[in-house]
BALO-258230 format. One record per atom (N, C-alpha, C, O): residue in three letters; x, y, z. Coordinates in pm, whole numbers, plus 32768, in hexadecimal, padded with zeros to 4 digits. Layout:
ALAXYZ
...
# end
This chain:
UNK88BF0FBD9947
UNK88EF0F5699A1
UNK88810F379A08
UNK884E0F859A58
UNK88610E8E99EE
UNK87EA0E699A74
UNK88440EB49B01
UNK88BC0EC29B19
UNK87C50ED89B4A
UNK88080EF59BD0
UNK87D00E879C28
UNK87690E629BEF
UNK87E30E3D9C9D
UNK87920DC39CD3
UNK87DA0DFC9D6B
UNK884C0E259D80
UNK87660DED9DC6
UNK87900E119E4C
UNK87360D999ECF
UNK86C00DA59EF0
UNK87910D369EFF
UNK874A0CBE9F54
UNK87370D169FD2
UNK878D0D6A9FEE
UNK86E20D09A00F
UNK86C90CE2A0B6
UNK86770C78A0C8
UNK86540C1EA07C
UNK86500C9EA175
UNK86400C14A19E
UNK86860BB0A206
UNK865B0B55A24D
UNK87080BE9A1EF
UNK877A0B94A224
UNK87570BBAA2DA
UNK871A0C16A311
UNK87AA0B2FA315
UNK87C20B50A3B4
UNK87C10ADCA3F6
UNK87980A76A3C0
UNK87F00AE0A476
UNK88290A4AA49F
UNK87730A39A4F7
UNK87220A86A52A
UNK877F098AA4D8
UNK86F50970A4F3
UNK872B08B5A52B
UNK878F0874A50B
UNK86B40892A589
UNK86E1081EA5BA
UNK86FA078DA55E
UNK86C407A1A4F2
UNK8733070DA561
UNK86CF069FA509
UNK8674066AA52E
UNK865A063CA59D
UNK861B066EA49A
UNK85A50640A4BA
UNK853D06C2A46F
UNK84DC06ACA426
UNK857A075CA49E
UNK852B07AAA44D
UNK851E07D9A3C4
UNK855C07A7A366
UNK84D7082CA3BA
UNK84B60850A320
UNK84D008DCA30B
UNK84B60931A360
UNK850A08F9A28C
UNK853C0970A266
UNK851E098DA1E5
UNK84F7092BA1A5
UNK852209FDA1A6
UNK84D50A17A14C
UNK85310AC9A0FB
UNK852D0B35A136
UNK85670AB9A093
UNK85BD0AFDA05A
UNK85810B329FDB
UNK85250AF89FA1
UNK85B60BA39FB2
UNK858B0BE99F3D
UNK85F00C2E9F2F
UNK864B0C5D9F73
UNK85B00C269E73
UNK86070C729E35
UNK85E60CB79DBA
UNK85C80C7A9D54
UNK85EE0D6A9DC5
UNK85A80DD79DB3
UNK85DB0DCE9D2C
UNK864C0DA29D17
UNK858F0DF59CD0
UNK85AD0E499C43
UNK85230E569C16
UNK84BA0E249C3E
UNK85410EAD9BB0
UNK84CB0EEB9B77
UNK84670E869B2D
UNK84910E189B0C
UNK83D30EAF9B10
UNK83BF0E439AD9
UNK83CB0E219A34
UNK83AD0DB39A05
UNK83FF0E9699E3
UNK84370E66995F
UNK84A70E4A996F
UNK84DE0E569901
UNK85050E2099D5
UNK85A90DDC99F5
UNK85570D529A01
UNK858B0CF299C9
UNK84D20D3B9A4B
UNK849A0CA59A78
UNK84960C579A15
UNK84C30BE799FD
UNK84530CA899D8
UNK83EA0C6E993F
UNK846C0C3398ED
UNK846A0BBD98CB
UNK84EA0C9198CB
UNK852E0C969867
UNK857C0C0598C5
UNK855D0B979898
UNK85C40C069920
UNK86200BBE9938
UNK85FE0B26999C
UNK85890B0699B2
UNK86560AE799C5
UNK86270A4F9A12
UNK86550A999A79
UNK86920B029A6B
UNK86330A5B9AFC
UNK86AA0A889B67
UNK86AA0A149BBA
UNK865909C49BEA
UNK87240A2A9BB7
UNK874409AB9C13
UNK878B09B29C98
UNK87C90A1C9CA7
UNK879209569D05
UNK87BE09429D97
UNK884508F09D97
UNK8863088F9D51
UNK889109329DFA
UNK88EF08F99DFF
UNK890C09309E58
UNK88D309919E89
UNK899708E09E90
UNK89AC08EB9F62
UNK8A4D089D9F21
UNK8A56083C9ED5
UNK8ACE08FD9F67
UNK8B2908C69F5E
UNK8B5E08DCA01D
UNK8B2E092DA06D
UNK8BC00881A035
UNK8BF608A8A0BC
UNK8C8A08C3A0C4
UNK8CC8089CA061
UNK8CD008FCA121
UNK8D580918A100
UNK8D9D08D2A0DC
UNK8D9E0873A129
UNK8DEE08C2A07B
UNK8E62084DA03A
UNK8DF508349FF4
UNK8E2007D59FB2
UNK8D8908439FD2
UNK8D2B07D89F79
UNK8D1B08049F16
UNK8D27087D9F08
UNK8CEA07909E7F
UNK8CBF07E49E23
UNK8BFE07F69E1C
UNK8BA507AF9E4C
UNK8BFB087A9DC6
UNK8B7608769DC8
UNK8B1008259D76
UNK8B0D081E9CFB
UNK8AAA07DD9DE0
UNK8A6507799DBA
UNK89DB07AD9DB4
UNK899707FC9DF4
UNK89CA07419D26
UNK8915078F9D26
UNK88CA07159D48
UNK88CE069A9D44
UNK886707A39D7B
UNK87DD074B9DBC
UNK874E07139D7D
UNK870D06AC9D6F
UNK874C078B9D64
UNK86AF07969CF1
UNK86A708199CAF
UNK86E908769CDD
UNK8656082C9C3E
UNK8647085C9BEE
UNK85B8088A9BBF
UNK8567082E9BB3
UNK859208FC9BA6
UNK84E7092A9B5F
UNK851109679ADD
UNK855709CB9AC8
UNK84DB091C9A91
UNK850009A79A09
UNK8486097599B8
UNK845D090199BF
UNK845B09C69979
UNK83D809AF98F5
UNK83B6094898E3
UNK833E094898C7
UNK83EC08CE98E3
UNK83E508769892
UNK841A080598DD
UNK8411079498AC
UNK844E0818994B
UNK847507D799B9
UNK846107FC9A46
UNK84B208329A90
UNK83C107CB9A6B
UNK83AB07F79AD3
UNK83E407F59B6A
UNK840708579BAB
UNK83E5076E9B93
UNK844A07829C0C
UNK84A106DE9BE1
UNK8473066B9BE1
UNK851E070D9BC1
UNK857F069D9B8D
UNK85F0069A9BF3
UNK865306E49BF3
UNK85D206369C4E
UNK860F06199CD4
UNK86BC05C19C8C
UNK869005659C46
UNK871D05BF9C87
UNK87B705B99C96
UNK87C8056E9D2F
UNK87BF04F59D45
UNK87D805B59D6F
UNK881005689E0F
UNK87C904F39E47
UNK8754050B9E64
UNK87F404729E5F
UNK87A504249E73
UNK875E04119F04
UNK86FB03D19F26
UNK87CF04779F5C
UNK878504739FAC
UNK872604F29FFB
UNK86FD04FFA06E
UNK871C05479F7A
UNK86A305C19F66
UNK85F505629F5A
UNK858805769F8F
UNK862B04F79EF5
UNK859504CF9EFA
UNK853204699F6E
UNK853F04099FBB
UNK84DD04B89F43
UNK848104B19F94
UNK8462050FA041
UNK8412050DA09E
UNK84E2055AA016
UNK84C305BBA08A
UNK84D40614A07F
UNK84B7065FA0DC
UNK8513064B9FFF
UNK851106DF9FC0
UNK84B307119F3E
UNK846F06B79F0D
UNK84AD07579F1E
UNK8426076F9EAD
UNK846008239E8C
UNK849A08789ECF
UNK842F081D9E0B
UNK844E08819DBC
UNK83EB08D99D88
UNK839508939D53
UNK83D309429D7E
UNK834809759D59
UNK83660A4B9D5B
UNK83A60A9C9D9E
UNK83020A4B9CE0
UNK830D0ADA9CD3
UNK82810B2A9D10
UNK820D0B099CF9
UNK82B30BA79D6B
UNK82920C049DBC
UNK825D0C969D5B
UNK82810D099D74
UNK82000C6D9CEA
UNK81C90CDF9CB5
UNK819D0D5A9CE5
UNK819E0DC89CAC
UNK81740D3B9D5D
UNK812F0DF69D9F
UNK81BE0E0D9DE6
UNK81CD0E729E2C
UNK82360DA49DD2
UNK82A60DF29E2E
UNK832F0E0E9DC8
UNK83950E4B9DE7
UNK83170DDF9D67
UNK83680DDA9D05
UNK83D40D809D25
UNK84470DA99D17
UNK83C00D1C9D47
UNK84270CC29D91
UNK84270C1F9D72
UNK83B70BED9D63
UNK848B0BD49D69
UNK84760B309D5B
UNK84C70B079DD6
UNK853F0B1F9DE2
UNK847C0AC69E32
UNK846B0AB09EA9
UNK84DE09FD9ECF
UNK84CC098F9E9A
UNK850F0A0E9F00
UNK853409719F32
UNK850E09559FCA
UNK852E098EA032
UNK84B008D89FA9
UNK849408C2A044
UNK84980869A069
UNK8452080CA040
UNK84FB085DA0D4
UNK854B07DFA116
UNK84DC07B1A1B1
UNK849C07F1A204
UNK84F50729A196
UNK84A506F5A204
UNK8511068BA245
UNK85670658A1FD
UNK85040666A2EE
UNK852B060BA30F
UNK86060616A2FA
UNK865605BCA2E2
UNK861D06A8A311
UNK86A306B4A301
UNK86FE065AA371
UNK86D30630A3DC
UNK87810647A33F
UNK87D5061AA36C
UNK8860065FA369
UNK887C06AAA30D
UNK88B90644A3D2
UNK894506ADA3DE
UNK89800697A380
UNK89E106DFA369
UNK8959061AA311
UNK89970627A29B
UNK89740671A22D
UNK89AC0670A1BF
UNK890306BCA256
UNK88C9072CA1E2
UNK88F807A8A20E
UNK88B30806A1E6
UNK898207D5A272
UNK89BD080BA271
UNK89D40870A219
UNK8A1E083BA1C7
UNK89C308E6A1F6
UNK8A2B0902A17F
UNK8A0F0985A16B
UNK89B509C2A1A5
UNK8A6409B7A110
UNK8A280A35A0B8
UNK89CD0A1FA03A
UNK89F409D69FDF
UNK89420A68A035
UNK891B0A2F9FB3
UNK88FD0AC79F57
UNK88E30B3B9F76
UNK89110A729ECD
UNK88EA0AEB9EA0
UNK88800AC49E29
UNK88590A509E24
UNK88560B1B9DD3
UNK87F90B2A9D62
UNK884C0B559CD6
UNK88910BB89CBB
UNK882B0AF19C95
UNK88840B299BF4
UNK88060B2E9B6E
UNK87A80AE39B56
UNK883A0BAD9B26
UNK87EF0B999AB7
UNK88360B6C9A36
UNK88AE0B7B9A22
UNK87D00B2899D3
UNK87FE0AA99969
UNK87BA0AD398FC
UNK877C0B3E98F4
UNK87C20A9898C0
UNK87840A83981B
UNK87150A4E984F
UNK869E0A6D984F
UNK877309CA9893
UNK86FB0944989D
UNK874A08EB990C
UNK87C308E4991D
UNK86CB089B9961
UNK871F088399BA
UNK878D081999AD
UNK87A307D59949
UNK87D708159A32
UNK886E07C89A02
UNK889507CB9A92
UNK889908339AD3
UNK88BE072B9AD3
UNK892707259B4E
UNK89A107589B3B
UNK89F6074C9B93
UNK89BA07959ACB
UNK8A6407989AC2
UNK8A6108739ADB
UNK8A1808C09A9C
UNK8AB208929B31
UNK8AA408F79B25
UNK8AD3095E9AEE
UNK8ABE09D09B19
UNK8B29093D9A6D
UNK8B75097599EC
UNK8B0B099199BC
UNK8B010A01998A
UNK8AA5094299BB
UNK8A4509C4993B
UNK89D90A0C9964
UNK89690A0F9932
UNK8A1D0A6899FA
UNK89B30AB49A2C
UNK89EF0B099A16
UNK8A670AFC9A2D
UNK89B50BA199D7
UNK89F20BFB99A6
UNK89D90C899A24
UNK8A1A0CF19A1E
UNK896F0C6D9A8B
UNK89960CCF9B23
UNK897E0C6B9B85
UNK89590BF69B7C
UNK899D0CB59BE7
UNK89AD0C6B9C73
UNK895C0CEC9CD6
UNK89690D619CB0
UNK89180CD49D3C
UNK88FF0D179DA4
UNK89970D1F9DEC
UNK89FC0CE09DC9
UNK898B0D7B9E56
UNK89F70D659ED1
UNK8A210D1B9F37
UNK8A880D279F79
UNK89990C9F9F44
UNK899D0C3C9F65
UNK89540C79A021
UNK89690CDFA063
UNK88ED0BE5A03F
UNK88DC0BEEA0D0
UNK88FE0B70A11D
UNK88F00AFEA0F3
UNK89310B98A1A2
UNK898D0B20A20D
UNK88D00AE2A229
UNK88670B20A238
UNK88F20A4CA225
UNK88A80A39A265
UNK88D909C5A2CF
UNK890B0964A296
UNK88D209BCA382
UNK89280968A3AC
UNK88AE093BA421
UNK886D0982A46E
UNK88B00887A404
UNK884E0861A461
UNK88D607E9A4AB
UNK892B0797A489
UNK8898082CA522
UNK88CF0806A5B3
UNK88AF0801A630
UNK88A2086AA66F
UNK88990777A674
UNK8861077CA71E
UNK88C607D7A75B
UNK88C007F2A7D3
# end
């Protein structure tokens, strides 16, 4: 069973930049996609972007692009999401899922991290 563990998380103003990871080994990296996703209470979980083999950074949220970016952390064993220019609507809990291959839908992620709060607020 992938194990996937995010940090990163923490309340930060708008306007700043934050920067999240999410740990697994690197034959869990190689083998699987992993993908981002941030749900909020009552909400369902929505994906953001995605790194997997063959799909390097495959942005979903429309309003992730151009200010979020996706990318793998080899000396940390980690695929990184890094948010720029946040807003109180990027609110949320996010987490990291591993896939076959990537996918906004989050039925065909077969682990989940525990998820990190991330809450931007004046």
């Amino acid at each position: 069973q992938v194990q996937l563990v995010e940090s990163g998380g923490g309340l930060v103003q708008p306007g700043d930049s934050l920067r999240l990871s999410c740990g697994a080994s690197s034959i869990e990296l190689d083998y699987y996609a992993i993908g981002w996703f941030r749900q909020v209470p009552g909400g369902e979980r929505e994906g953001i972007e995605c790194f997997g083999s063959a799909d390097r950074d495959v942005v979903y949220l429309d309003s992730a692009k151009g200010r979020f970016t996706v990318y793998r952390d080899n000396a940390q064993n980690t695929i990184n999401l890094e948010m720029a220019n946040l807003t109180p609507e990027d609110t949320a809990v996010y987490y990291c899922g591993a896939a076959l291959r990537c996918s906004p839908r989050p039925v065909y992620f077969r682990a989940w991290g525990p998820g990190t709060q991330v809450t931007v607020s004046s």
